[in-house]
N, C-alpha and C positions, 0 to 999 in steps of 0.2 A: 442281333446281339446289342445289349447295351455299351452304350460307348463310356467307357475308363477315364477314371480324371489319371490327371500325372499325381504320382505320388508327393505326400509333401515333404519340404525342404528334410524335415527329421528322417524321414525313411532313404533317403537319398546321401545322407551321411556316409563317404566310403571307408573303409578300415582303417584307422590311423589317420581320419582327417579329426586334426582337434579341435576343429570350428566350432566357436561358442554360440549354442542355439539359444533360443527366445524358450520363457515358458509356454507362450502360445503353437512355438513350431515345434516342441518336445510334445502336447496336449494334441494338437492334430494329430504327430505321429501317432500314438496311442491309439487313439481313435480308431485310424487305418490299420492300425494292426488290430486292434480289436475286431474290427470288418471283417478283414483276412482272416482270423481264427473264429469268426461265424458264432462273435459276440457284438453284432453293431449295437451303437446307443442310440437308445431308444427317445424319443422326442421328449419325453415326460419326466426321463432319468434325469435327475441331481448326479454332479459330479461324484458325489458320497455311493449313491445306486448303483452306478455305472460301474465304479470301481470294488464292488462286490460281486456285480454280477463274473466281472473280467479276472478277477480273483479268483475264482469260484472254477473260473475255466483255465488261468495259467496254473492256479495250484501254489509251490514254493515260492516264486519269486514275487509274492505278495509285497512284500517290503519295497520293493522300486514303482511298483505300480501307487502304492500310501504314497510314497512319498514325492512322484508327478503331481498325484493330487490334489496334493494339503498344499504346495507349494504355484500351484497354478488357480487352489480354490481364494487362496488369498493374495494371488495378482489379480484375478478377474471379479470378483465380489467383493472383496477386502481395500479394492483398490493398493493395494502393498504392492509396489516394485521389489523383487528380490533383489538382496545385496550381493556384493560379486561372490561373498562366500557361497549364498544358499542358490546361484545362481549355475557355480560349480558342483555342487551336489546335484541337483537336479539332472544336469545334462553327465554327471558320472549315473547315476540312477539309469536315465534313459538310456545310453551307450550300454550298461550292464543287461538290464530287461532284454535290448534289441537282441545282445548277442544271443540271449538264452531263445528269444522266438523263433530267431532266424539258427537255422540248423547250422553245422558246418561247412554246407555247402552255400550255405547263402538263402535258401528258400523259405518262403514261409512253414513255420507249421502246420500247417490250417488242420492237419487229420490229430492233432490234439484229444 
């Protein structure tokens, strides 16, 4: 069996911790959930790609997934540090998305 990384910092996030994450550790999470819902990114995907394909598979809550993105596309390519506003929106966005991925119980959805 292949061996499991540790999830990252974003996914580790517990209920009611309002620790302010990084666009980078909000971007990894993503990723990892995309993984888990049996949408990895693919080597070749542009962040723009990526975030259609994983749209495509969350469905409604398109909106938090845009907005990881546009917001992480222009810290990492844009070189733009987010300001502490768009930096709170971001990590409201991710904390929103997670809850809808992760069921009530806590689990992934991955049978999406």
């Amino acid at each position: 069996s292949a061996v499991r990384s540790l999830p990252p910092a974003a996914i580790a996030v517990a209920e009611g911790d309002d620790r302010e994450l990084s666009v980078q550790e909000i971007y990894r999470g993503l990723l990892w959930e995309g993984r888990e819902l049996g949408v990895p990114r693919r080597q070749a995907d542009t962040p723009y790609e990526y975030q259609d394909r994983l749209t495509g598979r969350v469905g409604g809550d398109a909106p938090d997934v845009e907005t990881i993105t546009e917001i992480y596309v222009a810290w990492r390519y844009g070189g733009l540090p987010p300001s502490p506003a768009r930096l709170e929106v971001v990590n409201r966005a991710w904390r929103a998305l997670l809850s809808i991925l992760k069921g009530a119980d806590g689990t992934p959805k991955s049978q999406l």
